[in-house]
N, C-alpha and C positions, 0 to 999 in steps of 0.2 A: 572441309568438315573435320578430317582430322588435324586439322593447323589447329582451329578452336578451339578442339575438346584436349589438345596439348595447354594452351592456353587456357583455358580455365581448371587444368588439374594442378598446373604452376600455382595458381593465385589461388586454390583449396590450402596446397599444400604449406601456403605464406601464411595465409589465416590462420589455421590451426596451430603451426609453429607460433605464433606469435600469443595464440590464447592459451596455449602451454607456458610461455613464457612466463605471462602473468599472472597464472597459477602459482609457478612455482616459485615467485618471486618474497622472497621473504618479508614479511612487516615485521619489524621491530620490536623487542617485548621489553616494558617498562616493568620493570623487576622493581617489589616492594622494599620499604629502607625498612629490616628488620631487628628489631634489640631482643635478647635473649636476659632474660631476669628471674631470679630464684620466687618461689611461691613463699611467700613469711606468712607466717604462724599470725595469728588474730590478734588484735593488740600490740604487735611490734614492728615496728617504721622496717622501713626497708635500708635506711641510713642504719640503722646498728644492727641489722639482719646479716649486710652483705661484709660488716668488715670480718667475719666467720672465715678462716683460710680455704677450710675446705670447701665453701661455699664460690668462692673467690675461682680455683680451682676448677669448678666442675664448672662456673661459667666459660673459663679459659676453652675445657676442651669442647665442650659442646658448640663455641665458637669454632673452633679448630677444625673439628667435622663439619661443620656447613660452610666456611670457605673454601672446604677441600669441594665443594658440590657447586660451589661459583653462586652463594648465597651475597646478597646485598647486604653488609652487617655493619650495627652504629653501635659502639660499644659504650657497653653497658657503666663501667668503670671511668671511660673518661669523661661520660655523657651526667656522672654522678659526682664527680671532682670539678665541674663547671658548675653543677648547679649549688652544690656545698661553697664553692667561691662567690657566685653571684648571688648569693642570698646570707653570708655571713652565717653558716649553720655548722657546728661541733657537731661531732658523734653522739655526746653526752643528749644535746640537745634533739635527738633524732627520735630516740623514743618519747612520745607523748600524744596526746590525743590526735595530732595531725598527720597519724601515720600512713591513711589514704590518698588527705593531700598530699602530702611528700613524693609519693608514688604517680600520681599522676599530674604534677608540675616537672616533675624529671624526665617523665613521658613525653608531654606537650613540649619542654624546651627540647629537646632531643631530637625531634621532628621527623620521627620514627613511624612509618606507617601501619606495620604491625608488630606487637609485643608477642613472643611467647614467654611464659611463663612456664618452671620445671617445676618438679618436685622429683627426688631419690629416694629409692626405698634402696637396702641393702641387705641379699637374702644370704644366711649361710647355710652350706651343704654338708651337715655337719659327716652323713654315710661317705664321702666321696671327697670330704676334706678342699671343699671349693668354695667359691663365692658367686655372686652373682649381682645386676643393681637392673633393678627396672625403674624406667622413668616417665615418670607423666608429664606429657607436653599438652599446655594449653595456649593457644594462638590466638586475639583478640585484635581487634580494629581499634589502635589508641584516639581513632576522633571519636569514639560511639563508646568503647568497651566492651560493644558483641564480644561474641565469641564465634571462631567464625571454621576451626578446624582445632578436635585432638587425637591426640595419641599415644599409646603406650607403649615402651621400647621397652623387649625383656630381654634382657643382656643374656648371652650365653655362660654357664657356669665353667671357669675357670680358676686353675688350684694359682691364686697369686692375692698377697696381700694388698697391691697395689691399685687403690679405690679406681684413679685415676685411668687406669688403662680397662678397667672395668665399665666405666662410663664410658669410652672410646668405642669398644665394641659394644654397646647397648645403643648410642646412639646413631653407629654407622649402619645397623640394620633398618633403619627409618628414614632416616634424611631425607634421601632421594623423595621419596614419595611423600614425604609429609612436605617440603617444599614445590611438589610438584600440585598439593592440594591449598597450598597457599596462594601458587602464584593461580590458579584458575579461577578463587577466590575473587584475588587482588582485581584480575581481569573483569570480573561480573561488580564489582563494583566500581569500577571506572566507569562502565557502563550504562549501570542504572543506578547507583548511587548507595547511600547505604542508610540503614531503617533508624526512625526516631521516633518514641512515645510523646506523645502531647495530651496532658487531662487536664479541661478546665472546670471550676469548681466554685460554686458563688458561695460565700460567707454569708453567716445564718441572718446576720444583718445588713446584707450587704444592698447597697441602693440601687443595684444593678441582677437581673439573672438574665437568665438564654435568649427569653422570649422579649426582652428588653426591645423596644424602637429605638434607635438611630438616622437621625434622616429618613424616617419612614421605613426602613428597613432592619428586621430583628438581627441582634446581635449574632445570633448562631449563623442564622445566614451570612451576615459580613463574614464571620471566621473561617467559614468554608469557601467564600470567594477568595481569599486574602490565599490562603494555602494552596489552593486551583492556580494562584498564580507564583505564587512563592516554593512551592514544592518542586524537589528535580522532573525535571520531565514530565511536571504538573501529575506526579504521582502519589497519593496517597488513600488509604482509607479512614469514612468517618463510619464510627460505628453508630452515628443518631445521636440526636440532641434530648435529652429534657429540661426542664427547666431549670434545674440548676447545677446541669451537668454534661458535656461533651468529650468522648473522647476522640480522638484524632491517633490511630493506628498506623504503622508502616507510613508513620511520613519520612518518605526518602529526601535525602540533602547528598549536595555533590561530594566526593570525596578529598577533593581537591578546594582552596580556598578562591572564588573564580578573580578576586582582586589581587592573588598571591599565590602563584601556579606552587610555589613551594613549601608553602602551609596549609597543613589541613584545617577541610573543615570539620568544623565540630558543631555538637546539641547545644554547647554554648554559644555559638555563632548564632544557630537559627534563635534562639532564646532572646538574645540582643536586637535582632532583626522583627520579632515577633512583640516586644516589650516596646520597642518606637511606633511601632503599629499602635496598639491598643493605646498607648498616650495618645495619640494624634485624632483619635477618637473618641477621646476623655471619661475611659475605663481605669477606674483605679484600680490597683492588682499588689499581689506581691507574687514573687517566683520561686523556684526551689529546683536546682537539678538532682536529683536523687541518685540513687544505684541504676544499676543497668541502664545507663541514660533514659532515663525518664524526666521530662520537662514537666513539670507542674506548678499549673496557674491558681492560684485563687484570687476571684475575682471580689472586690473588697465592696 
C-alpha cells in the first residue's frame, strides 16, 4: 500500500512538473514593422514636408528612442528615397494635389504595419529660462488608416537650447508604454482582424436597387451571404437594408494578405475581391475608397 501511494505521488509530481512546463513555455511575439513620420500641415505632400532639417532630425531621434526599447523600425527616409526613385518624383513635384496619395503609396510600398505619426510643439519657460517640447504621437494601421493608440509625451523643462536632446527626453518618458499598447493592439488584430466600412448606394437611376431579384433571390440578401462568407472569421455587422441602401459596419479583413503572408491586407484588397463579385452577377457599380477607409459602392 505504501509502495503505491509512493508511486502514484512520483507520477503527480511528473504531471505537474511538466504542466508547469508548458505554462511557462514562451510563444513567440510577432513585433509590428513600425515607420515613424511627421504630421504635415493640410495641403502639403509629405515629399516637401520632410526635406525640413529639423523635421528630418526629430524623426532620427524618435527613432533613436524606440530602437533603444527593441522597437521593430522601417525607416522612414529610406522608405521615401525608394519611392522618389521608383516613381521618378522631384521634391518640386511633391507639393500638389496628390499629397495623400504620396503619403499613402510610400506607406503601402514600405510594408510597414503601423505608422505613427508626431507632431512637436515647443514650450518656452520664459520665469526659469528653459524649454520644453511635448509631442503628439498618433499610431494607425497602414492597411485600414484606423487609428488604433495615442499619446502625449510632455518633455520635462530643461535650461538647454538644444531642440534635439529635448525631444530625446520627451519621448523617453512614453516609449515603453506607448509601444507596449501598440504591440497588444498588433496582437488583437492578428487575431480577429481589423475593421472596414462598406455602404452600398443605388443611383437615382439606377436599374438595379436592394430589393432587386437575382436568381430569385434579392440582392441585399446575396451581399450579406457574400460577406458571411468573405468576412474574417465570417465577422461583421449589417446595420439593415432598404431599398436603396445597405450598410455593412465592422467588416473585419485579415491583417495579413492570406496569398502573401508578407503584405498587408488592405480595404482596397477587399474592394477588388468585392467589385468581381458584383460583376459576376451583372451589377453595374462604380467604387470609391474614401477617408478613414470607407469602401463606397454605388450601384449604377
Amino acid at each position: 500500500m505504501n509502495l503505491y501511494r509512493v508511486i502514484v505521488l512520483i507520477l503527480l509530481i511528473g504531471i505537474n512538473n511538466t504542466i508547469i512546463g508548458q505554462e511557462t513555455k514562451k510563444v513567440p511575439t510577432i513585433k509590428p514593422k513600425i515607420m515613424v513620420i511627421p504630421k504635415t500641415p493640410e495641403g502639403v505632400s509629405i515629399i516637401e514636408y520632410s526635406q525640413n532639417l529639423n523635421i528630418q532630425s526629430a524623426i532620427t531621434k524618435i527613432n533613436d528612442v524606440l530602437l533603444s526599447k527593441e522597437a521593430n523600425l522601417i525607416s522612414f527616409n529610406q522608405s521615401l528615397k525608394e519611392f522618389k526613385q521608383n516613381n521618378n518624383i522631384n521634391i518640386e513635384s511633391g507639393n500638389s494635389k496628390s499629397a495623400t496619395d504620396y503619403k499613402s503609396k510610400i506607406l503601402q510600398q514600405s510594408k510597414a504595419d503601423i505608422y505613427i505619426e508626431f507632431k512637436t510643439e515647443l514650450i518656452t519657460h520664459k520665469e526659469r529660462n528653459a524649454k520644453s517640447i511635448n509631442i503628439i504621437l498618433d499610431a494607425y494601421q497602414v492597411g485600414t488608416s484606423n487609428i488604433i493608440a495615442n499619446k502625449i509625451a510632455f518633455g520635462p523643462m530643461f535650461q538647454t537650447e538644444d531642440v534635439n536632446q529635448l525631444i530625446t527626453l520627451a519621448i523617453e518618458k512614453v516609449a515603453e508604454e506607448f509601444l507596449n499598447q501598440l504591440q497588444q493592439k498588433f496582437d488583437d488584430l492578428l487575431i480577429n482582424g481589423q475593421s472596414v466600412f462598406v455602404e452600398f448606394t443605388c443611383a437615382n437611376e439606377s436599374k438595379f436597387n436592394l430589393d432587386s431579384e437575382i436568381n430569385g433571390t434579392m440582392l441585399s440578401e446575396l451581399l450579406n451571404e457574400w460577406f458571411e462568407k468573405n468576412a474574417y472569421n465570417g465577422v461583421f455587422n449589417n446595420q439593415g437594408a432598404s431599398t436603396l441602401q445597405n450598410i455593412f459596419s465592422d467588416v473585419r479583413i485579415p491583417l495579413k494578405n492570406p496569398n502573401n503572408p508578407n503584405a498587408n491586407y488592405t480595404g482596397q484588397n477587399l474592394a477588388i475581391e468585392l467589385s468581381k463579385y458584383l460583376k459576376s452577377i451583372g451589377v453595374p457599380f462604380k467604387r470609391e475608397i474614401s477617408t478613414n477607409n470607407k469602401i463606397l459602392i454605388t450601384i449604377l
